[in-house]
N, C-alpha and C positions, 0 to 999 in steps of 0.2 A: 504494500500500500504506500510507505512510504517513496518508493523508484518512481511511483507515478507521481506522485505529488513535486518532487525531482525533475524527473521528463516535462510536465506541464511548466515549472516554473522555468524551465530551461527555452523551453521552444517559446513563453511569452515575452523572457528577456530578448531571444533574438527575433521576434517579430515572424514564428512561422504559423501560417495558419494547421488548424487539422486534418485539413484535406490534402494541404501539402506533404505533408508526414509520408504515404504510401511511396511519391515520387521522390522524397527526398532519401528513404529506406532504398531502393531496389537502385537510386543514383550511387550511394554509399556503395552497397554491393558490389555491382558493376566496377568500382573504381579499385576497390581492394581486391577483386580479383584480375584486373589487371594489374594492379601493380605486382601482388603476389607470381603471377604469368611471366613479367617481364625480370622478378628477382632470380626463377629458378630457371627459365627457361633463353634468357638474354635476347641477343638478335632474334632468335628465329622465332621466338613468341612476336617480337614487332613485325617482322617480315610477314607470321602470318594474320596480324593485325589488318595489315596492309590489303590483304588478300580479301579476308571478309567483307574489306569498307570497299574493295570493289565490288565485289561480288551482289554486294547490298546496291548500291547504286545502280549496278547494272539492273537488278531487279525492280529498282522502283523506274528507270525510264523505260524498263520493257513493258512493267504495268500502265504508263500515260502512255506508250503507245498505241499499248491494245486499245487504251479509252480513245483514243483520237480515232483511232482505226474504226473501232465500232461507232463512233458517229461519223464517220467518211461513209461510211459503209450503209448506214441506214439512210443518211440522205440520198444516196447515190440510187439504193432500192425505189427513193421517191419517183428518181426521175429515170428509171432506164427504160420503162414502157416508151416515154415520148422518145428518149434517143433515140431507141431500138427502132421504132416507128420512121424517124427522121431521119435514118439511113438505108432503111429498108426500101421506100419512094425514092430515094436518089439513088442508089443502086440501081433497083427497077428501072429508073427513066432512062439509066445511063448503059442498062441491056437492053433496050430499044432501037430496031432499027430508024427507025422515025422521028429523028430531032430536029430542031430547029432553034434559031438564034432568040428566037421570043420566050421556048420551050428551056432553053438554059436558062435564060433569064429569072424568067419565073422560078424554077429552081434553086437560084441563087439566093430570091430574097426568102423562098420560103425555107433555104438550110440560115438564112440570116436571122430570122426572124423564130423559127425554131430556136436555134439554139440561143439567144436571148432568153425568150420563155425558157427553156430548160437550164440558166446560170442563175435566173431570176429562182424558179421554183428550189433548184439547187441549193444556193446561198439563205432563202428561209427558213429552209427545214434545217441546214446546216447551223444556222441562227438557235431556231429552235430548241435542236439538240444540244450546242452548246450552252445553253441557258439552262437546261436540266441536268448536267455535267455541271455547270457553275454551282447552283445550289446543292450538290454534292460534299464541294469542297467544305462548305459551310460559310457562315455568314459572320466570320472572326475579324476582326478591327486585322488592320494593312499588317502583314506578317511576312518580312521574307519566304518562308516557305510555300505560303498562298502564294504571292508574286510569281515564283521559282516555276510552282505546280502550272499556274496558269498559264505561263509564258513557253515552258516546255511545249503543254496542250496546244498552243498555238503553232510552234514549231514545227510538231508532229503536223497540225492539220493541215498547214500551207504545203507540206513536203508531200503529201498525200494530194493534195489536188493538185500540186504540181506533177506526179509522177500517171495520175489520170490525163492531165492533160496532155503530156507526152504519146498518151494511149491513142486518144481520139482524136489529135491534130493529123497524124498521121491518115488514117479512115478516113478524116471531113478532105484533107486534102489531096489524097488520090481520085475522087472522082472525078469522075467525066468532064465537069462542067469547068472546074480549074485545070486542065489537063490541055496543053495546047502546042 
């Protein structure tokens, strides 16, 4: 009875709340068994220090990749009907014996105009989804980490419609109708 009355007088002199206690326990932990690590074990307890904190990193940006990936992924689901669509009519026209300079034309604005609508529908739902991946992260006052988390997710997702767009520039410009 008395070790408590001890411990509470201790932790009010240094200003720790109760809740703080569990992290401030398992922080202690952590540190005495690394130091104990790095007495008995020297270098190669650091070397395999080294090794974990990649390891752990690597882990957490394969995880914001999958999240980026799975909202590249579900928006892209939005719109591959109209793509699919959008290439299919141009395809088609352009295995036609039967064209003409109006007939291009016309094709042109309607692969222009398609694909607007489908960067437009694209980018909403892409909106969308990262705005329920935002409220994910939580709604914590400005935190390096939030920053880091966000900024990665962003990374990933521009790297991802860059790497579609590479897919489909391709496609949109082999047809017929730019082909000269």
């Amino acid at each position: 009875m008395k070790m408590r009355v001890i411990i509470k007088w201790f932790l009010d002199k240094l200003g720790i709340k109760k809740e703080d206690v569990p992290r401030i326990l398992i922080a202690t932990a952590i540190t005495i068994c690394l130091l104990l690590g790095i007495y008995f074990l020297g270098s190669k307890f650091l070397l395999a220090m080294w090794i974990v904190n990649a390891l752990l990193l690597g882990i957490v940006l394969i995880v914001i990749w999958i999240i980026a990936g799975f909202a590249i992924f579900k928006s892209l689901s939005v719109i591959a009907a109209e793509l699919s669509l959008l290439v299919f009519l141009a395809q088609a026209y352009c295995e036609t014996h039967i064209r003409s300079v109006s007939g291009d034309d016309a094709l042109k604005t309607l692969i222009a105009i398609g694909i607007f609508y489908i960067i437009v529908a694209f980018l909403r739902s892409l909106i969308k989804e990262s705005k329920t991946r935002y409220k994910v992260i939580g709604k914590d006052e400005k935190s390096w980490k939030k920053t880091a988390t966000i900024t990665l997710y962003l990374i990933f997702t521009i790297l991802f419609i860059w790497d579609i767009s590479l897919i489909v520039y391709p496609i949109i410009n082999s047809l017929c109708v730019y082909q000269k």
